[in-house]
C-alpha positions as CSV (number, residue, x, y, z in Angstrom):
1,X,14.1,-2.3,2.4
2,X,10.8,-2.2,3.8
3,X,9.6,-0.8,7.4
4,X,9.4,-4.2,9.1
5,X,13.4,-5.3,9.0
6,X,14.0,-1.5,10.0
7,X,11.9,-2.1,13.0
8,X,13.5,-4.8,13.4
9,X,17.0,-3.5,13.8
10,X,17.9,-5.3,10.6
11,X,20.5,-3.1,8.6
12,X,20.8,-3.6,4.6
13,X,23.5,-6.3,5.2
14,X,21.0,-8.2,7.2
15,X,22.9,-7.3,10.4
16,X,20.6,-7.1,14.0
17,X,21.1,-3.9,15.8
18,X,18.6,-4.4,18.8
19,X,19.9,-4.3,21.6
20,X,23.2,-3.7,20.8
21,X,25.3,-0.7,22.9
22,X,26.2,2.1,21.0
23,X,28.1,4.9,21.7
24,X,27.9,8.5,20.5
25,X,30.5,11.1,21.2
26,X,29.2,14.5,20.3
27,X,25.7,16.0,20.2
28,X,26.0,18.2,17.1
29,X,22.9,17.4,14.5
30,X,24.6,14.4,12.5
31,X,24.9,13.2,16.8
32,X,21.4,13.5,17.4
33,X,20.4,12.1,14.3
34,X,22.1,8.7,15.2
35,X,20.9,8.5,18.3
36,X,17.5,9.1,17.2
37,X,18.0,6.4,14.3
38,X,19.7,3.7,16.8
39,X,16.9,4.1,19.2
40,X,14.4,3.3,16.9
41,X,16.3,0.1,15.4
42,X,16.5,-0.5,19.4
43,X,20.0,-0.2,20.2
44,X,21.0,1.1,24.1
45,X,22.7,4.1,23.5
46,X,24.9,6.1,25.7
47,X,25.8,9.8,24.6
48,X,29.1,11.8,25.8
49,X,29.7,15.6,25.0
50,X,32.5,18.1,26.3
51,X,30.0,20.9,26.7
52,X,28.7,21.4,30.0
53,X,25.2,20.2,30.9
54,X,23.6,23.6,31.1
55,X,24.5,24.5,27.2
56,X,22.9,21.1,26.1
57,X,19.2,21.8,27.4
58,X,17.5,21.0,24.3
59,X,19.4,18.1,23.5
60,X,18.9,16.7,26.9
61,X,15.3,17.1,26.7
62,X,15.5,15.2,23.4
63,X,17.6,12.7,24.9
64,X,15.0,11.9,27.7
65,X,12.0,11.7,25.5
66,X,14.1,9.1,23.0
67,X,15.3,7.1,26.5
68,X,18.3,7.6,26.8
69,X,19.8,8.6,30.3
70,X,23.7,7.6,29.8
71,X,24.5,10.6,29.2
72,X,27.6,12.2,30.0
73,X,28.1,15.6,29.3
74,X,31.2,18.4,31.0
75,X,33.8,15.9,29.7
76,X,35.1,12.1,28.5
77,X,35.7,9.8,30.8
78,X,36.2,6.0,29.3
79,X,33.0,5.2,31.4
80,X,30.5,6.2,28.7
81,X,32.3,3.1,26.2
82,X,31.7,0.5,28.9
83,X,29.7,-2.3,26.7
84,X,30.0,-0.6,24.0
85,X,29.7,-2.6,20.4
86,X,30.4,0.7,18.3
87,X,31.0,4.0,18.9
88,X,29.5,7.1,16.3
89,X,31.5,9.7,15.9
90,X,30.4,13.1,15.2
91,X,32.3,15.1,12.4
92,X,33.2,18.2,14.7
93,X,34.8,15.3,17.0
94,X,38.9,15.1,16.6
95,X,40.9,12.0,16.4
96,X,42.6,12.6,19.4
97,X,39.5,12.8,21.4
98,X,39.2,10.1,24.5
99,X,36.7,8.6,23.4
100,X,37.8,7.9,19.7
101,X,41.1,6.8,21.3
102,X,40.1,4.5,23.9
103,X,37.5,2.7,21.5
104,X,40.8,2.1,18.6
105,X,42.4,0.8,21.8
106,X,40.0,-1.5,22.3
107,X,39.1,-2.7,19.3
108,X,35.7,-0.9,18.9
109,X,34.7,-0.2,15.7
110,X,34.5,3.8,15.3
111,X,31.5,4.8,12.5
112,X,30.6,8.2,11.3
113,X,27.1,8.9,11.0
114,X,27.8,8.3,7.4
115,X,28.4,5.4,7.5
116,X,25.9,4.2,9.8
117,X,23.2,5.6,8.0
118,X,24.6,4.0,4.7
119,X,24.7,0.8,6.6
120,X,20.2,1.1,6.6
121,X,20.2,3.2,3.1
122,X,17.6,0.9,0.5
123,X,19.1,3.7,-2.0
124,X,21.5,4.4,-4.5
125,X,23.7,7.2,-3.2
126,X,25.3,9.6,-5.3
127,X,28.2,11.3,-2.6
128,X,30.1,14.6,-3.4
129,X,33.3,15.7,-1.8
130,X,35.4,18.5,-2.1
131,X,36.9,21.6,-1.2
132,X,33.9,24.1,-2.4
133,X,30.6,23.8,-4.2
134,X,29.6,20.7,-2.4
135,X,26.2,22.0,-1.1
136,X,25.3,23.8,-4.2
137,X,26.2,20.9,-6.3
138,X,23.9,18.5,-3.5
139,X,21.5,20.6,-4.2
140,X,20.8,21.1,-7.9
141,X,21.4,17.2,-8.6
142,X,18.1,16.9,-5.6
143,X,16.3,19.3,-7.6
144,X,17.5,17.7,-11.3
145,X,16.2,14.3,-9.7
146,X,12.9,15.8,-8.9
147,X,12.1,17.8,-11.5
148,X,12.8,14.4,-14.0
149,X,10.0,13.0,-11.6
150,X,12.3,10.5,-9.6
151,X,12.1,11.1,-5.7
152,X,15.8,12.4,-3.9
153,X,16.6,13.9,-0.7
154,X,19.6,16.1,-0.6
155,X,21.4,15.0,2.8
156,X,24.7,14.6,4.8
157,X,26.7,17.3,5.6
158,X,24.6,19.9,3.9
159,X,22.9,20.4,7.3
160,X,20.3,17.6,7.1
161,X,22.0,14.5,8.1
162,X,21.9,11.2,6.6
163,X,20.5,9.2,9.0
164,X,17.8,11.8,9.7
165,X,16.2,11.2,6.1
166,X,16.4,7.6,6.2
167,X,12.5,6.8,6.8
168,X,11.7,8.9,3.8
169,X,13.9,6.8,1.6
170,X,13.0,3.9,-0.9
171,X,14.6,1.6,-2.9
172,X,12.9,4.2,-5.8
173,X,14.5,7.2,-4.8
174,X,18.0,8.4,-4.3
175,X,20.1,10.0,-1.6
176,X,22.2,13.0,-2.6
177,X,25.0,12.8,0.1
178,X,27.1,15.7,0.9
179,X,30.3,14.1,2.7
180,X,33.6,16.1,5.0
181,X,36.7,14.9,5.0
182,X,36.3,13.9,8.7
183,X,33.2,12.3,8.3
184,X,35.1,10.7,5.6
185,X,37.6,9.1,8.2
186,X,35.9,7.2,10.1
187,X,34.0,5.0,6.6
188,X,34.9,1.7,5.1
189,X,31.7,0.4,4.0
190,X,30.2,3.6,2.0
191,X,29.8,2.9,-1.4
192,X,28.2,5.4,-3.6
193,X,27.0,4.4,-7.3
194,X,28.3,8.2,-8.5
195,X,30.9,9.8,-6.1
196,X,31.9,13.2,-7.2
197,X,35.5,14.8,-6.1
198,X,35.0,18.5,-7.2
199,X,38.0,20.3,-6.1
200,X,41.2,20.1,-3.3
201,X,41.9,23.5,-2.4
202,X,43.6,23.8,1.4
203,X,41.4,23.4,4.4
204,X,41.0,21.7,7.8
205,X,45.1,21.9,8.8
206,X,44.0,22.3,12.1
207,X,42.5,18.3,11.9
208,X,44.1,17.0,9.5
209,X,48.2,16.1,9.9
210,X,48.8,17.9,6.4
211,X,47.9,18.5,2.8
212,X,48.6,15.0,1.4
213,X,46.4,13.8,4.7
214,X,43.5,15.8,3.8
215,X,43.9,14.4,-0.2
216,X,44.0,11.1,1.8
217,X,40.5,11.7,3.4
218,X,39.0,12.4,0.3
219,X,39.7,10.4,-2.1
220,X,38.1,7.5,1.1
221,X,35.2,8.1,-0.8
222,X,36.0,5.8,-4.1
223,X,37.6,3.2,-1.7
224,X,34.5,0.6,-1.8
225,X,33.7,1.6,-5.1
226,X,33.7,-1.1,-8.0
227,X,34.3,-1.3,-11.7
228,X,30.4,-0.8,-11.9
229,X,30.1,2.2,-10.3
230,X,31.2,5.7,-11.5
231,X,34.1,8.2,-9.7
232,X,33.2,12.0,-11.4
233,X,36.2,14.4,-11.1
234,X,37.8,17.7,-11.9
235,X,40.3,16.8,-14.9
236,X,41.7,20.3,-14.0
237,X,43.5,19.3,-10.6
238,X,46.5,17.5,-11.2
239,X,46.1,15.7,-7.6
240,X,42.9,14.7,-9.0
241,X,44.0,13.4,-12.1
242,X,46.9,11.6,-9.8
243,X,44.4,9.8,-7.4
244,X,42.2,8.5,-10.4
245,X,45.0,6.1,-11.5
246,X,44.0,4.1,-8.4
247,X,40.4,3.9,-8.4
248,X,38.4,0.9,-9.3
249,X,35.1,2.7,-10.7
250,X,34.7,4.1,-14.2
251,X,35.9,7.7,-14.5
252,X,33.7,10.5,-15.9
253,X,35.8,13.6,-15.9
254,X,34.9,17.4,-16.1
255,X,36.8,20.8,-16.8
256,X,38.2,18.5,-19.7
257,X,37.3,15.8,-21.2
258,X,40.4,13.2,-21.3
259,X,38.9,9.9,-20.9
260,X,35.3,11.2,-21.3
261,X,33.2,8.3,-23.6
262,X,31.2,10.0,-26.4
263,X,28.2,10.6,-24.4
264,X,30.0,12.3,-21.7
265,X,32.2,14.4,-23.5
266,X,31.4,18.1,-22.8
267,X,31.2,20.5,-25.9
268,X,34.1,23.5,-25.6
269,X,30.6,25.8,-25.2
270,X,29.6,24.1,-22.7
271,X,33.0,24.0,-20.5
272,X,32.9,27.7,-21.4
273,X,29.6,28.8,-20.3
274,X,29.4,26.3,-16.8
275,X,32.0,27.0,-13.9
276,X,33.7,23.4,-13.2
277,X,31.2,23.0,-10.8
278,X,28.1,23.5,-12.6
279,X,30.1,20.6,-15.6
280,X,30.3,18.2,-12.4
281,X,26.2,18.9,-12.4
282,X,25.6,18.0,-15.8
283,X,27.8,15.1,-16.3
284,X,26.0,13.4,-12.7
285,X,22.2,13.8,-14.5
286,X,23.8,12.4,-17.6
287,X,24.9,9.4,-15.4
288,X,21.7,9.1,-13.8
289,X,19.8,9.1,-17.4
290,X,18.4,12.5,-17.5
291,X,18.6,14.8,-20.3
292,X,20.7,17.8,-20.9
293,X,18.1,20.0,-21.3
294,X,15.9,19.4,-18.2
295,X,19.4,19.5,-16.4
296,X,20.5,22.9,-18.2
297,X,16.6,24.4,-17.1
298,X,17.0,23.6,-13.4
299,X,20.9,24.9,-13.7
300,X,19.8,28.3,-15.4
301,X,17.1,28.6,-13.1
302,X,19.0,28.2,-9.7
303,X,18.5,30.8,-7.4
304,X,22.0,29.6,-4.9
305,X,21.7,29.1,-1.2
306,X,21.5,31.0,1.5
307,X,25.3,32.2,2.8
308,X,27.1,31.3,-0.1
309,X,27.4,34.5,-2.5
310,X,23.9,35.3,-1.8
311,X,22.7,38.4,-2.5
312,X,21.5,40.5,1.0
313,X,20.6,44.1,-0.5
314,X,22.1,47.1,-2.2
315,X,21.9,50.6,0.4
316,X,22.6,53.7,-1.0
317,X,24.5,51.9,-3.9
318,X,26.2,49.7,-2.4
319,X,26.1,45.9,-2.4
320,X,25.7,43.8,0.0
321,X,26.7,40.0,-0.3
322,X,26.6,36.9,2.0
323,X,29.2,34.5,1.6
324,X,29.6,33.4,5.2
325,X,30.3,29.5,4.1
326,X,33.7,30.5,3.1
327,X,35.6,28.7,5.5
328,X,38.5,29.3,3.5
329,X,41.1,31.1,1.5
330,X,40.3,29.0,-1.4
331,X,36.4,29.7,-0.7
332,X,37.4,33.6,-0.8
333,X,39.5,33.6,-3.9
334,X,36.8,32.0,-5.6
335,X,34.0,34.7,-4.1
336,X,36.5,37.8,-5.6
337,X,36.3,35.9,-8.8
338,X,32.4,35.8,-9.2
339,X,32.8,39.9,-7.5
340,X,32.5,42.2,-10.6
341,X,33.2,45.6,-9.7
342,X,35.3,47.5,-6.9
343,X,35.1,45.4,-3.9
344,X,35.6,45.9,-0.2
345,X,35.8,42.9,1.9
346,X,35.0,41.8,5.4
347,X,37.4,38.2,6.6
348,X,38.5,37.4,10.0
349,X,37.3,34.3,12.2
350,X,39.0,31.4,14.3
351,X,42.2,30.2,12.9
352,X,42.1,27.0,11.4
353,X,45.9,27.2,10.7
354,X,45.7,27.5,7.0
355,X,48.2,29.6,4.5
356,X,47.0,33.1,3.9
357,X,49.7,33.6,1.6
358,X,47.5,32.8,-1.8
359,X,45.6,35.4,-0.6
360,X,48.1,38.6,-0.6
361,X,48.3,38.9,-4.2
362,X,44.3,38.8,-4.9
363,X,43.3,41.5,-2.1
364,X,45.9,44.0,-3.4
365,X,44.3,43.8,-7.0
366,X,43.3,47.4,-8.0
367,X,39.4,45.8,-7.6
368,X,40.0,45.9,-4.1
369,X,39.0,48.8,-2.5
370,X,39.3,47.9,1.5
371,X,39.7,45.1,3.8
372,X,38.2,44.8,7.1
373,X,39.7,42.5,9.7
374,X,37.9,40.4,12.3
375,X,38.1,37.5,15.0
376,X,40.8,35.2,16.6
377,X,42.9,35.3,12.7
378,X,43.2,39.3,12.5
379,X,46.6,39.3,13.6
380,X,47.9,36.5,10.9
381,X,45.6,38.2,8.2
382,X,47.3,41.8,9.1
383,X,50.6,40.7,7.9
384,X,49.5,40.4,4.6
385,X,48.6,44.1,3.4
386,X,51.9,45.8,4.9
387,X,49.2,48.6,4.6
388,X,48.0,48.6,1.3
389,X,45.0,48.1,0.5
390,X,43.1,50.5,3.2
391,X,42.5,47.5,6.0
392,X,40.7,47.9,9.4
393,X,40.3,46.1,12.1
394,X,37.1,45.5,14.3
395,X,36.1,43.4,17.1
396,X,32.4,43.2,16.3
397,X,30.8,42.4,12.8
398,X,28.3,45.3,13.3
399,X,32.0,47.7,13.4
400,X,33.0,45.5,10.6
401,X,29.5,46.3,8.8
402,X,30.1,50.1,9.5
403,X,33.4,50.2,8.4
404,X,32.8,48.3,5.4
405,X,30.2,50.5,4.6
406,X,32.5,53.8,5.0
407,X,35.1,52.2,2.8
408,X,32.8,51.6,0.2
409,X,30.9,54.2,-2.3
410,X,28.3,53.6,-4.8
411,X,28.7,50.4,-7.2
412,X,31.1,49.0,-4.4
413,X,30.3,45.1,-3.1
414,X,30.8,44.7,0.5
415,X,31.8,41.1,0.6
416,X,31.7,39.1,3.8
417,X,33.4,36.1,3.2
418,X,35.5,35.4,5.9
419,X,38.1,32.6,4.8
420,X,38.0,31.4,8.5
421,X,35.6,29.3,10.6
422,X,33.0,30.8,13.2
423,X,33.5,29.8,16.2
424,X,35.7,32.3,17.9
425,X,32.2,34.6,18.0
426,X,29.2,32.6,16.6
427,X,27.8,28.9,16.8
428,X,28.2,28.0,13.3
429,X,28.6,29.6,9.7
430,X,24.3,30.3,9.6
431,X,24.7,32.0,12.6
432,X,27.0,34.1,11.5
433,X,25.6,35.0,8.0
434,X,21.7,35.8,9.6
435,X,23.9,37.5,12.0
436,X,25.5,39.9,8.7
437,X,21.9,39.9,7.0
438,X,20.2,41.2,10.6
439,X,23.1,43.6,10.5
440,X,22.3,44.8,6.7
441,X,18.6,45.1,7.1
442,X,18.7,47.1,10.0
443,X,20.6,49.6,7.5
């Protein structure tokens, strides 16, 4: 699509957006990004966020330099949907929120910013979704894409939106989309060529009504998909294996190879030496016609991302690793699973009401030298150990740090993966892992 329809307010399905109202509840990044974007395709957009006026400074200064001064901020009231055509919904936004309510009430179509970004996309989109390993996986398939000399962005909910890339893509390039469950709700149209389902562990039961609800979500991502485009999943989740009998789009499976057509099947090496998520990798660059070896370089040469088992520093002997992304008890299993070595580990955060109980037999494993207990969850996590391992409990992560640290002896990992979300006592996962790194270099 070239720059004049965009200009234009003409969407890939030839659609006008100018001057059409718009709605956006929540002024989180993927929030901002759609105003941004439906200002420029020269919709009228009016903004509503809980969060009182003085905590939204910046945004409001953004706000007024894009135009827009419907903005509503200290709480919903069904005033900021009056004309509206759609409403945008940003992912940290419930169902049960007023807005997203009153607009199903009224027969307002609700979008993610998925979906409205897909809506002006020129191209092909290859989506992942999962449990864990979504932004790693984003990220090397950007980098495999590159390095082969074919232009991609990695986007979504990797902490770049979609619709914030949008101007830097062609009909040559191709968007790498990291997509939530709950940005997963609220999309019909979203139809990626390659959409990857890399694992359902348990997460989000404080959004989503229950496990088979959150399995629902999901697997929205093959639901516009045809016979010509291509569903990649873990052939070692039965679930997985279960929702695939229902999809429309050709299957490419990893972990195993069941279905797998001769130049997809994975060699047993090759399931041996690559975690599951790292097979997902491979078998997306062999979709997208690049060879094994360029994709195995760019794999083997991976240095991770920053909060998800990165490396901080060793003191006195003692490692120190970052692994503030775990949002989860399934995130933390897998963390003491890539932990060689005695181990003493930091958890704790708001309660997202999901089971501990897989946890109990993993952090009493003889590896486990200490657990340290913080946030809002301390009190369900305590219940676990029955006092064994050595466990402590802090109301600070620089305590945490320091008990950690006095639990621990040479050759021991500190850990800080927290199986819990931030919020109780930091704005988001990055704040709270430069928070632990601040906290480690000032050792």
């Amino acid at each position: 699509m070239g720059a004049a329809p965009v200009e234009a307010g003409i969407d890939a399905f030839g659609r006008s957006w100018r001057g059409r109202r718009v709605t956006v509840v929540g002024l989180g990044r993927s929030g901002l990004a759609a105003v941004e974007w439906l200002r420029r395709v020269g919709c009228e957009v009016a903004v509503t966020d809980t969060r009182p006026s003085e905590a939204l400074s910046m945004e409001r200064q953004r706000l007024a330099a894009l135009g827009v001064a419907a903005v509503e901020t200290g709480w919903h009231t069904p005033r900021c949907l009056e004309g509206a055509e759609a409403v945008i919904v940003s992912p940290g936004v419930p169902e049960s929120t007023g807005p997203v309510a009153w607009a199903r009430d009224a027969g307002i179509p609700v979008l993610s910013e998925i979906e409205l970004a897909y809506d002006f996309c020129p191209s092909p989109i290859v989506a992942v979704t999962g449990t864990n390993g979504k932004s790693t996986v984003v990220t090397l398939i950007a980098e495999i894409l590159n390095a082969a000399g074919r232009p991609a962005v990695a986007c979504g909910n990797i902490g770049t939106p979609f619709a914030s890339v949008l101007s830097r893509l062609t009909s040559e390039s191709t968007a790498v989309v990291e997509v939530s469950s709950f940005q997963l709700l609220h999309c019909e149209r979203f139809h990626p060529a390659i959409g990857v389902l890399l694992n359902l562990g348990t997460n989000h039961l404080d959004r989503h009504r229950d496990q088979a609800a959150y399995v629902a979500a999901k697997a929205r991502l093959f639901q516009a998909q045809t016979a010509d485009d291509w569903a990649v999943l873990n052939a070692c989740d039965a679930r997985i294996v279960q929702l695939a009998g229902g999809l429309s789009a050709r299957c490419a499976w990893f972990g195993d190879n069941r279905s797998n057509p001769p130049r997809l099947r994975l060699a047993a090496e090759t399931r041996a030496a690559l975690t599951e998520n790292l097979q997902a990798v491979l078998q997306i660059s062999r979709l997208l016609g690049i060879a094994d070896p360029l994709a195995w370089q760019v794999i083997r040469s991976f240095r991770g991302l920053e909060h998800r088992m990165e490396s901080v520093a060793t003191v006195e002997g003692i490692h120190f690793v970052n692994d503030s992304k775990s949002t989860t008890p399934d995130s933390l299993l897998y963390a003491l699973r890539r932990t060689a070595g005695p181990v003493v580990v930091i958890m704790g955060g708001r309660d997202k009401g999901l089971d501990f109980a897989a946890l109990a037999e993993p952090l009493h494993q003889p590896q486990v030298k200490g657990v340290v207990l913080i946030g809002e969850s301390r009190n369900r996590l305590r219940a676990l150990f029955n006092g064994s391992p050595t466990v402590r409990e802090c109301h600070t992560l620089e305590a945490a740090v320091a008990a950690a640290s006095e639990l621990s002896g040479p050759g021991t990992t500190v850990l800080f993966s927290p199986a819990c979300a931030s919020f109780d006592m930091f704005r988001d996962f990055e704040d709270r892992g430069r928070a632990f790194k601040a906290l480690i270099r000032a050792l």
